[in-house]
N, C-alpha and C positions, 0 to 999 in steps of 0.2 A: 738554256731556254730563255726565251725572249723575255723577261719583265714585263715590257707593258703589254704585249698581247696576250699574257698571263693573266693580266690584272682585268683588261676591258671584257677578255671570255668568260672569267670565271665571275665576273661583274653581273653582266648581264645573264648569263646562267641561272645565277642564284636569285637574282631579279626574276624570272619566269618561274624558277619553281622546276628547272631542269634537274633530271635525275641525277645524271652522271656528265663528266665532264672525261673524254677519252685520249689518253698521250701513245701512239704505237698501239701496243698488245695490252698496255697500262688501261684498266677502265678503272675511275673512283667514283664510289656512292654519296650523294648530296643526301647525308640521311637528314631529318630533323626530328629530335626527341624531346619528348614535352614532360616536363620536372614541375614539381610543385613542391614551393619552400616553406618549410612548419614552422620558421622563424621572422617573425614580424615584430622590429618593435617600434609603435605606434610612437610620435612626439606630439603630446598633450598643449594643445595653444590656445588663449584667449581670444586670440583673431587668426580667422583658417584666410588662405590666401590659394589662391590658383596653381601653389606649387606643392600643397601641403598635400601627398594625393595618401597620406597613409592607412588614412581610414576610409578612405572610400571602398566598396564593396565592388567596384569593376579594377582593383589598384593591380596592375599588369605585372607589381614586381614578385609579386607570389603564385603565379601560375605561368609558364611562359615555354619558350621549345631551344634547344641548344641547335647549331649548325656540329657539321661533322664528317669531317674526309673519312672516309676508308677504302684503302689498299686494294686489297685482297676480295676479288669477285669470286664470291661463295663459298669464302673461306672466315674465318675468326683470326684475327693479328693477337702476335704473340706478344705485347703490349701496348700502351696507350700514352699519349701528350696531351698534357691540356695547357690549351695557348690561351691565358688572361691578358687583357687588352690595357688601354690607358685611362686616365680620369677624364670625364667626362663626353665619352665616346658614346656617339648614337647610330654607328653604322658600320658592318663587319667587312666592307669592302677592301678597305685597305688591308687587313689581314686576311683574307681568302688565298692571296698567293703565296704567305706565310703556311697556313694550312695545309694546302696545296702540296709544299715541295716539300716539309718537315716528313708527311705522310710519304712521297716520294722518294726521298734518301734514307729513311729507316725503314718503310713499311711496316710502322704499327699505325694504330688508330689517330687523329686525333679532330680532338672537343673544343670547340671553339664557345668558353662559357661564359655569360653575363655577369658580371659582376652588379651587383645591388641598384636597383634604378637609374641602369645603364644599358643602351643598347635596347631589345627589344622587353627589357623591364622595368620601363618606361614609357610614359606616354607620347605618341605619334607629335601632339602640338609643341613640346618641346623642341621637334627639329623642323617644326616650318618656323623661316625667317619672318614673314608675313604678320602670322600668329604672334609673334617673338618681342619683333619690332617696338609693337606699346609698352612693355613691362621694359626694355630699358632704358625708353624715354622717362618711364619714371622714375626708374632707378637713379639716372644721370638728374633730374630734379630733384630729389630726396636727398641726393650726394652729388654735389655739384663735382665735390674733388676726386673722384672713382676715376680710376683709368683703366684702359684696354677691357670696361663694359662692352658687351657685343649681345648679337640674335642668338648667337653659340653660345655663349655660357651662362645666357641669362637664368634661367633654372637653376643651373648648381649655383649658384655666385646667391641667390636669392636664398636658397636652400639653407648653406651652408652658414652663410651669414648672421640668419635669424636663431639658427638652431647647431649650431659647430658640432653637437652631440652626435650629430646624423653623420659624418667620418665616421668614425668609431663602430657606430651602432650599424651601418649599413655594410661595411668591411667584415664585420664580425657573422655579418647573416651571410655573408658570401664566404667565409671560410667555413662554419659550419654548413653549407650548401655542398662547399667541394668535397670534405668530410664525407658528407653522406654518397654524393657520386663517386666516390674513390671506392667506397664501402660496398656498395652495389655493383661496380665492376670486378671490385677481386671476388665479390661471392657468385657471380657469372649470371649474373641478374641481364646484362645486356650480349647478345647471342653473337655479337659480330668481333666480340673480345672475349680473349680466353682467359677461362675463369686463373684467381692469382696470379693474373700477369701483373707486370710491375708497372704502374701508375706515375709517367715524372710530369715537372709543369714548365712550363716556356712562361716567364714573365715579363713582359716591356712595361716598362715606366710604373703607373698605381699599380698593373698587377704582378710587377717585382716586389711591390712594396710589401704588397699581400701575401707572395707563394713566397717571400722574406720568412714573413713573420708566423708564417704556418711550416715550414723548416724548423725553424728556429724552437717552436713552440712542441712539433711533434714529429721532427726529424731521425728521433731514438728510439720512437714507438709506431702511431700508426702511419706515419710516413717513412717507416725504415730502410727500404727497398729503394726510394726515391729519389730521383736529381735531379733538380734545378737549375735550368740557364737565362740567366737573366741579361737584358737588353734593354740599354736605357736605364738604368735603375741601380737601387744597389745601396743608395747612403742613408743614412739615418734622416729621419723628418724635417728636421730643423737647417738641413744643408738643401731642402731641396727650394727651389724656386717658379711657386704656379701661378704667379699671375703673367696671362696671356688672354687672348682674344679666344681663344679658341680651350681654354681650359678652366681657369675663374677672374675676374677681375680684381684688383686692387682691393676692394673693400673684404672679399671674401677672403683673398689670401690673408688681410692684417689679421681679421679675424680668427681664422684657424690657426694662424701660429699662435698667437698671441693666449687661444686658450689651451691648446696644448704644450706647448713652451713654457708659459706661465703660468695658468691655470687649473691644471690639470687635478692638481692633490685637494683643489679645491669644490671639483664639480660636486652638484647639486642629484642629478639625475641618478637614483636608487642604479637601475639595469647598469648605466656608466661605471658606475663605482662595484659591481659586482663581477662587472666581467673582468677588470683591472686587478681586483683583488684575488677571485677567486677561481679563473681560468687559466690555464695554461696561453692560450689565443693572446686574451690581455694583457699576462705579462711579459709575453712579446714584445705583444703594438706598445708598453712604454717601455722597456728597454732599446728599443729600436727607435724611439722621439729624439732621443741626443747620442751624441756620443759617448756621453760621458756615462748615461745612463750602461750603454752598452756594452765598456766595457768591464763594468763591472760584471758582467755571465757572458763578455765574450768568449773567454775559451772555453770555456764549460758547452756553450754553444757548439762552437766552431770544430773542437775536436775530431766530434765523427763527419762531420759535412765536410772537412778540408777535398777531399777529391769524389764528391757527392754535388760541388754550387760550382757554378766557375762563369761569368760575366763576362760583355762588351760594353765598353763605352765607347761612349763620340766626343770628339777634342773638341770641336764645336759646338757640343748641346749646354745651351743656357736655361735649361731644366733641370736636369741632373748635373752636377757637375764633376767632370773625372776624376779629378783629386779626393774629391769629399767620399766617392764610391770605395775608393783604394785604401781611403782611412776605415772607412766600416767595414771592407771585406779583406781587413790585413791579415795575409797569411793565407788568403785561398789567390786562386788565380783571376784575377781579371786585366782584360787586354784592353787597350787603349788605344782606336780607330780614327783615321781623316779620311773620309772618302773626297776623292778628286774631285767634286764638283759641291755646288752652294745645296747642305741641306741645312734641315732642325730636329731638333727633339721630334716633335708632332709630324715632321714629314721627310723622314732617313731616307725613303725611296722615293722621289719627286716622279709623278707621271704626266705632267703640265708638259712638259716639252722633251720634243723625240730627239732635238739634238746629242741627251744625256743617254740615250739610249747605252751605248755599248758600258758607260761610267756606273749608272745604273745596274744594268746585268750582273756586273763585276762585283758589285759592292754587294746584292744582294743575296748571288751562287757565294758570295765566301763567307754572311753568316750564318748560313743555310746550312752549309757544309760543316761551317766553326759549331754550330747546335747539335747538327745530326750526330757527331764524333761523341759528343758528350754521351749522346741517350744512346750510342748504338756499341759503348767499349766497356 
């Protein structure tokens, strides 16, 4: 199948609000379902600022609708994928033909879910540039030395900066969110999945990081059923590298390492220090900060998930790096990919130019296919 004529129809599709989207005899349903999250935790500030939207009473990231392929016209799929996105994403276009074809070569369901004041659980003036514009003019004035500031990451880079707790706390509201959607699909709460089907997750880049550390966390229990294919993703926190234009700037990255890396056994914030100490979730997300952390409950970990997780990397991605994934998923399988033409991290499947066409196609039918193998054997 074509790539980019994948990408511009199912683009524009879901731009209009079109039902279904039809391949041959193939019809798939544009469902949208509206989730509402019981998990909010608010960060308390002496000066509120235009990003701080926690407490506001219209805050979009507690009420909002999932996208969602499904298969099978008039039928219930006999499992379910849920495809988590990357940090700082405000738009599901580029994973729609991910959706798309996952649902395509397995035919079960799958959920395309927002991770925590991301995408459509966030607010719209985040992604005009226009809007965007003045806060990182002052940003760049306030920190003359900040690099790769941008219109795109000015919200999280501001965000994360002020308040680093909001990683943690925003991650954690999106694993118990999945939690609870996993929970309502196997008790057949949603009619187009059949009830106790087996529930796995597709993670690229943060939500590897996430459906990582929700593996890791309740892979023995209420994920036991479940497999995990991670993309982009894979290594422990401390190896990853986010400062970009398009993900956070300079200031925020030092920031988040420096309190998680560093500061961690020291944080202040009650909720922070309760979910580290007292969750299974939390002591994940810090065994999963270093490696060293990590391998102290790697195998204990790792044992039953050995043919349960199994990765792609990219030679070329300067976000994740492929060594660093290989050191934290030692002993499971992850493959280690060049695709024939100039990508990145943030953009594996380039649709700027039709030259790549057939390199494209190529690159994206064989993770397509390397995913579907995992969830369909």
């Amino acid at each position: 199948m074509n790539y980019f004529f994948l990408y511009q129809t199912l683009k524009a599709q879901f731009s209009s609000g079109a039902a279904t989207h039809t391949s041959g005899d193939r019809a798939f349903g544009f469902l949208s379902k509206e989730f509402h999250s019981l998990n909010n935790f608010p960060i308390a500030s002496d000066k509120q600022t235009a990003f701080d939207i926690e407490l506001n009473g219209d805050n979009p990231n507690a009420n909002f609708s999932y996208p969602v392929f499904h298969p099978l016209r008039g039928q219930a799929s006999d499992g379910c994928i849920i495809l988590l996105h990357g940090l700082n994403e405000r738009s599901w276009d580029k994973y729609l033909p991910w959706g798309y074809q996952l649902a395509n070569y397995t035919r079960k369901t799958v959920i395309l879910f927002p991770i925590a004041y991301h995408m459509n659980r966030s607010p719209e003036a985040w992604s005009n540039p226009r809007l965007m514009r003045e806060y990182v003019q002052q940003r760049k004035a306030s920190s003359p030395d900040v690099r790769s500031a941008s219109v795109a990451n000015v919200a999280l880079s501001n965000r994360l900066t002020k308040c680093p707790e909001r990683f943690l706390l925003s991650g954690y509201q999106a694993a118990t969110d999945l939690l609870e959607l996993i929970k309502s699909i196997q008790s057949g709460a949603l009619s187009f999945i059949k009830k106790n089907s087996q529930v796995d997750l597709f993670g690229y880049s943060i939500g590897a990081f996430l459906s990582h550390i929700m593996m890791m966390a309740h892979g023995n229990d209420k994920l036991s059923n479940s497999r995990l294919f991670i993309f982009c993703g894979g290594s422990a926190f401390e190896d990853w590298q986010g400062e970009s234009k398009f993900i956070m700037d300079s200031l925020a990255f030092e920031r988040l390492h420096a309190f998680y890396n560093q500061n961690i056994m020291k944080v202040k914030n009650p909720k922070v220090k309760e979910i580290i100490n007292n969750t299974a979730l939390g002591q994940a997300f810090f065994d999963l900060l270093s490696l060293e952390n990590l391998k102290r409950h790697g195998g204990n970990y790792y044992c039953s998930l050995r043919d349960r997780v199994s990765a792609v990397v990219l030679k070329n991605d300067k976000v994740v790096i492929a060594d660093k994934v290989k050191r934290a998923l030692k002993g499971m399988r992850v493959d280690e990919w060049n695709f024939n033409y100039s990508y990145s991290h943030i953009m594996p499947f380039p649709v700027a130019s039709n030259k790549l066409v057939n390199q494209v196609n190529e690159a994206f039918e064989r993770l397509m296919l390397r995913a579907s193998l995992l969830f369909t054997t």
